[in-house]
C-alpha positions in Angstrom: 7.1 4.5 -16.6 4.5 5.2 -14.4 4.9 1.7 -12.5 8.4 2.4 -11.9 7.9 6.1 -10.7 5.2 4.6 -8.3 8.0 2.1 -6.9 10.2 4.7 -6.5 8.0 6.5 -4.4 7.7 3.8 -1.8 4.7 1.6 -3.2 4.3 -1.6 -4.3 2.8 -2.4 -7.8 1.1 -4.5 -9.8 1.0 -3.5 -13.2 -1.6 -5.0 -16.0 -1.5 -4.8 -20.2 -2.6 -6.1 -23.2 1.3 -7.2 -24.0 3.2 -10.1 -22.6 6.1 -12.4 -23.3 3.2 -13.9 -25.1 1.7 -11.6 -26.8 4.1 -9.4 -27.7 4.9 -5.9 -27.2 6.3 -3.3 -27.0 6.5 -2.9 -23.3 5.5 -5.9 -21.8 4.6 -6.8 -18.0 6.8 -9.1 -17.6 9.6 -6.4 -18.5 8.4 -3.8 -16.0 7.7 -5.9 -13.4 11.7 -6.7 -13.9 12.3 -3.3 -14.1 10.3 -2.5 -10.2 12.4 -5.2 -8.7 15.3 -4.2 -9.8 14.7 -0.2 -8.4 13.8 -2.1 -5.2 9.9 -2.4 -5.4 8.0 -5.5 -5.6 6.2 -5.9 -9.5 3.5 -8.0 -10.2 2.9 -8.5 -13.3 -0.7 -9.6 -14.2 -2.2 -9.6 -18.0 -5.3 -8.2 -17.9 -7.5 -7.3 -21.5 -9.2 -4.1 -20.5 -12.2 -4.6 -22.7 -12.6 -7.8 -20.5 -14.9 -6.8 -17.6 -14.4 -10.4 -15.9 -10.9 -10.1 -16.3 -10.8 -6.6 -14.9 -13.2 -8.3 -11.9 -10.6 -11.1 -11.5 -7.9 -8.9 -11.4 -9.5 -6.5 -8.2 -10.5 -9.6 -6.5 -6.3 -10.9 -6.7 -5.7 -7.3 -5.1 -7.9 -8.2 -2.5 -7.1 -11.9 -1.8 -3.4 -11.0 -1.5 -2.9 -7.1 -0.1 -6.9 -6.7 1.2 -6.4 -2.5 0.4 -5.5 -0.5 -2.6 -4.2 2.8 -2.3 -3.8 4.2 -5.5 -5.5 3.2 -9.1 -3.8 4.6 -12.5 -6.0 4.6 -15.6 -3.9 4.6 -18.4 -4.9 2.2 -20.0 -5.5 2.9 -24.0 -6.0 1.4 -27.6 -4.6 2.4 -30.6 -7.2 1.8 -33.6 -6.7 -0.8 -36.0 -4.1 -0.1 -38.5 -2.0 2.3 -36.3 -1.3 5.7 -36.2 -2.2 5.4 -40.3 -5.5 6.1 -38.7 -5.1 8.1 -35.8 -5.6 11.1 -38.2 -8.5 11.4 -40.2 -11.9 12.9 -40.4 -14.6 11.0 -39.0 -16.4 9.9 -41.9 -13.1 9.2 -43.7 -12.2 6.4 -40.7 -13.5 2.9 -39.9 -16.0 3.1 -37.0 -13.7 0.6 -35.1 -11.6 4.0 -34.3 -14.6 5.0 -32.6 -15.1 1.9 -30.6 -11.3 0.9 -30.0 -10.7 4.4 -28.2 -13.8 4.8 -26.4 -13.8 1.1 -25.3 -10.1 0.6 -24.1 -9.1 4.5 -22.9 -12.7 5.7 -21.3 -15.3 3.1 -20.8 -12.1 0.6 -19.4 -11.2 3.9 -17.1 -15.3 4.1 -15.6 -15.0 -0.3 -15.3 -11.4 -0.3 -13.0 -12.6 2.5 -10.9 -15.8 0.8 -10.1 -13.8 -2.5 -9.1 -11.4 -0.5 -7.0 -13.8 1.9 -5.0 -14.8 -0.9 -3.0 -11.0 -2.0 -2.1 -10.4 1.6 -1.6 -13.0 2.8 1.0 -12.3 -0.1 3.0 -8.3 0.3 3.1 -9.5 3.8 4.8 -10.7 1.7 7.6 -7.3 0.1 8.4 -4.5 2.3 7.4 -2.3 4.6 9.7 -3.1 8.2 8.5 0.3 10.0 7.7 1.4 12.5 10.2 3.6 14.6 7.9 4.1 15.8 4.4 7.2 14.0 4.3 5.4 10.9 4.4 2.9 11.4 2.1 6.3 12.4 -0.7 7.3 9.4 0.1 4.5 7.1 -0.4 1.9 7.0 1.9 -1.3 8.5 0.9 -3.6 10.3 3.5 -6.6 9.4 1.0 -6.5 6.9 -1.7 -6.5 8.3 -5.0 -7.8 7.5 -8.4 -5.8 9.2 -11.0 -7.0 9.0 -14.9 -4.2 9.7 -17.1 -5.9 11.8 -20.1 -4.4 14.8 -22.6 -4.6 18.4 -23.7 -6.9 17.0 -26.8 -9.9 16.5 -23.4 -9.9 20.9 -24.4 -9.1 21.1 -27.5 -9.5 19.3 -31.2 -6.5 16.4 -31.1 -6.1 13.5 -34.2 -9.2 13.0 -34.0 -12.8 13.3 -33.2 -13.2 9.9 -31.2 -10.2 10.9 -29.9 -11.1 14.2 -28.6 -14.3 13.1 -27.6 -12.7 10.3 -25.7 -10.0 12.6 -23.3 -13.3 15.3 -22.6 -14.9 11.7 -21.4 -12.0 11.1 -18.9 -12.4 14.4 -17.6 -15.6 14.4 -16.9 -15.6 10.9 -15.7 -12.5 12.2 -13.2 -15.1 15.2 -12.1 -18.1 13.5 -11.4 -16.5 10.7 -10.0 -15.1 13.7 -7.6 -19.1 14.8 -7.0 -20.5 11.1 -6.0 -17.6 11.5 -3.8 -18.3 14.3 -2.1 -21.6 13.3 -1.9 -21.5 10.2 0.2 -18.6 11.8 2.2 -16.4 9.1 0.2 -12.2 10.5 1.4 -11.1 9.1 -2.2 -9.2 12.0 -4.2 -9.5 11.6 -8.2 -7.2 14.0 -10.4 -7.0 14.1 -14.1 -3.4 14.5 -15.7 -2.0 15.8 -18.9 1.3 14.2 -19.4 1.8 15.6 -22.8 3.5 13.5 -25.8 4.6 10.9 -23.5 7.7 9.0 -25.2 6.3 5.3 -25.2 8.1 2.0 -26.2 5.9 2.0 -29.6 6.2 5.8 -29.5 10.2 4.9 -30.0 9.3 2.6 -32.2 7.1 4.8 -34.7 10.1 6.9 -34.6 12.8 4.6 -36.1 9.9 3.3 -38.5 8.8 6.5 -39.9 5.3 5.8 -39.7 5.1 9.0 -36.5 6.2 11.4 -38.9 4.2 10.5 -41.6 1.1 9.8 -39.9 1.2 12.0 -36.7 4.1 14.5 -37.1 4.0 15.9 -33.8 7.3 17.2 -32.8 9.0 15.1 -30.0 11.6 17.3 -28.7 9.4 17.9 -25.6 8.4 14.1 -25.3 8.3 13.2 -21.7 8.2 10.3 -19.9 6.4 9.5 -16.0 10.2 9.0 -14.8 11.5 11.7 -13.6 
């Protein structure tokens, strides 16, 4: 969803996960890089294990051996614990420790690795790109600053499913605030934004549906479930 909103708005994508033709999904690159060519864009698809830091290296180095620049990083990226939503919910003592470490190392700690490979990319793309001259063109995909955006929730504010899991989102925040400071602070033009989507109505969100398992383990209504297409 959020690959093929960004195509729509005039970019050109590559997207990386954990699921491929391979692997398995639901939702796998290979599907929504289809998906990007067929709404006119170009999709790259590109698997990438987020609690790989070589692989996340290998993957900023491609960006820069083919496009030299990247405008805009989305940190989305995000593990669900072992065993599934059956333990998504739970108090902390109840729950393995791997919830811990599954959310905190693909979802936070993944978030703080990508940003560091792209800031590089980033600052120099700032040397070499055309500055819009309207708002029009920024709607329509061209940046005046490059932006890191880190997808996180409502539960960064509040108690949500969990406590890793609460802890995690307050983790993106703050990462997305003082990554904003050390900006400001070297004079670095980069914007970074956190977002609360809401529920946001996956593939394995769809999934959990027809299964059961989301109303027996998360029963969160999903008559506002929303999606990054608009």
């Amino acid at each position: 969803g959020t690959s093929t909103s960004a195509t729509s708005a005039g970019t050109d994508t590559s997207g990386t996960y954990t699921s491929n033709e391979d692997v398995g999904g639901p939702g796998t690159i290979e599907q929504t890089a289809n998906e990007i060519n067929q709404i006119g864009g170009i999709g790259i698809p590109i698997y990438c294990d987020h609690g790989n830091d070589e692989q996340v290296k290998e993957l900023f180095d491609t960006i820069d051996k083919k496009h030299g620049r990247l405008d805009i990083l989305v940190n989305n990226a995000f593990r669900m614990p072992p065993g599934g939503t059956s333990n998504l919910l739970g108090n902390f003592w109840d729950l393995p420790i791997s919830t811990w470490d599954s959310i905190h190392t693909i979802g936070l700690r993944s978030h703080y690795v990508a940003s560091k490979f792209a800031v590089p990319l980033m600052r120099r793309n700032k040397k070499n790109q055309q500055q819009p001259s309207s708002l029009s063109q920024q709607q329509h995909g061209q940046l005046k600053y490059p932006m890191i955006a880190m997808i996180s929730s409502f539960g960064g504010t509040c108690y949500s499913f969990n406590l890793a899991y609460s802890i995690g989102k307050g983790g993106v925040d703050r990462l997305a605030k003082d990554m904003a400071l050390e900006f400001k602070r070297e004079n670095i033009d980069i914007n970074v934004m956190s977002f609360y989507p809401g529920l946001v109505y996956t593939e394995r969100t769809k999934i959990s549906i027809q299964n059961g398992t989301w109303e027996k383990d998360v029963g969160l209504p999903i008559n506002n479930a929303e999606t990054p297409r608009f």
